[in-house]
N, C-alpha and C positions, 0 to 999 in steps of 0.2 A: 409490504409483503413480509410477512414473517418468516426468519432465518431458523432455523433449526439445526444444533448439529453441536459439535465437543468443542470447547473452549479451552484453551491452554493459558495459563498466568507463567510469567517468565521475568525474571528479572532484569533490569535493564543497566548492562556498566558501561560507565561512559567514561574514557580514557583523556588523558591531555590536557588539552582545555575547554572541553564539550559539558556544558552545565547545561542542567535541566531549558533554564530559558533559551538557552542556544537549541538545543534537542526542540523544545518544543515550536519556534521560528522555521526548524527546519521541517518539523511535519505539516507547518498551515503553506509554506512555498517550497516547497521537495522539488527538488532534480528528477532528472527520469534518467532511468537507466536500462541500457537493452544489453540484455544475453540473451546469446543466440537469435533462435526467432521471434521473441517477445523482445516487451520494453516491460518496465517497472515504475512506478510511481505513486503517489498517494494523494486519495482523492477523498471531497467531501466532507473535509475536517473541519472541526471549530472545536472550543476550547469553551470550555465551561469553567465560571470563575466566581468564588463566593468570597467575600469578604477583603477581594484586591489580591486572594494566591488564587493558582490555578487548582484549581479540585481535580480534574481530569481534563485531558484533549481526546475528544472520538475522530477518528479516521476509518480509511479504508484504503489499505494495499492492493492496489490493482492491477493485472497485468492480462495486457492487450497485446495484439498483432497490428505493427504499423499500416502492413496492407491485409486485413482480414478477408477472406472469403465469404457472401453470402451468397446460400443458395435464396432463389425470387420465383414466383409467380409472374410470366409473361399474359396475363388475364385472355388480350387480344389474339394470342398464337397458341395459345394451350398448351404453352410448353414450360419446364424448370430451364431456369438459367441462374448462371454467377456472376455475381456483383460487385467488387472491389468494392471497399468498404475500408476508408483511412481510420484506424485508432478502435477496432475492433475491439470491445473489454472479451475477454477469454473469464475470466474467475475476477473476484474479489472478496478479500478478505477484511472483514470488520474487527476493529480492534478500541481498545482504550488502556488511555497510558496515563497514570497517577502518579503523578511528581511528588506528593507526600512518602509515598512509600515505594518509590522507583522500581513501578513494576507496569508491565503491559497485558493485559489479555487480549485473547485473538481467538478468532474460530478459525478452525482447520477445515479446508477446502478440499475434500477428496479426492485424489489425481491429480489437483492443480496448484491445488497452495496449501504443501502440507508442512507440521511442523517445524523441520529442519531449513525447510525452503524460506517460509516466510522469516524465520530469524534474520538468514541470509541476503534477500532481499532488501528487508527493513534496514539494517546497517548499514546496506552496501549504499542504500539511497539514503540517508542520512548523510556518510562520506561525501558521496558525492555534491549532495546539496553546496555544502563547506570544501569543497575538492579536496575534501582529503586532510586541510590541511587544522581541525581541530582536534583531529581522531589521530593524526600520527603520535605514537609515542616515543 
């Protein structure tokens, strides 16, 4: 399916002792992290790699509801009903991050994963991944 929609390029600083290969470790096995009533995580990544560096890593920041809601089709009773549905994706955001030139782009998810959010996100599940302890300065 084809995405459509603004892409933002952002730079990426990494504090401590968070080097790109560590940075990139943490986006193929990312932590989840939940605020509020989502969780946060990144899904779907690989890394693309030309000549033994890494040229870029594609991901996507994702963020679900642990216990999501669907509404269903009861076929037999003709009626709607809701479905508990563990790890419901709400939005996700596509991105890629170029370790050449320490930068990430990302598309902005309207209402759901917008600019500021996803920066917020991204780091916070990076921290996590490392608990915190490559990012503290």
């Amino acid at each position: 399916m084809e995405r459509r929609g603004r892409y933002y390029l952002s730079r990426v600083h990494k504090y401590g002792q968070l080097d790109s290969s560590k940075l990139i470790a943490a986006i193929n096995k990312p932590a989840t992290v939940v605020t509020g009533k989502y969780a946060w995580t990144i899904t779907d990544a690989f890394s693309y790699e030309s000549g033994g560096v890494n040229s870029y890593v594609f991901g996507k920041l994702s963020k679900f509801s642990p216990q999501g809601v669907v509404k269903v089709v009861d076929d037999q009773q003709k009626i709607q009903a809701n479905r508990v549905e563990p790890n419901l994706i709400e939005a996700s955001s596509s991105f890629v991050y170029v370790p050449a030139f320490e930068v990430v782009a990302f598309l902005h998810v309207w209402n759901q994963i917008e600019r500021e959010v996803f920066a917020k996100r991204f780091a916070r599940v990076i921290e996590e991944t490392y608990g915190s302890f490559f990012c503290r300065m």
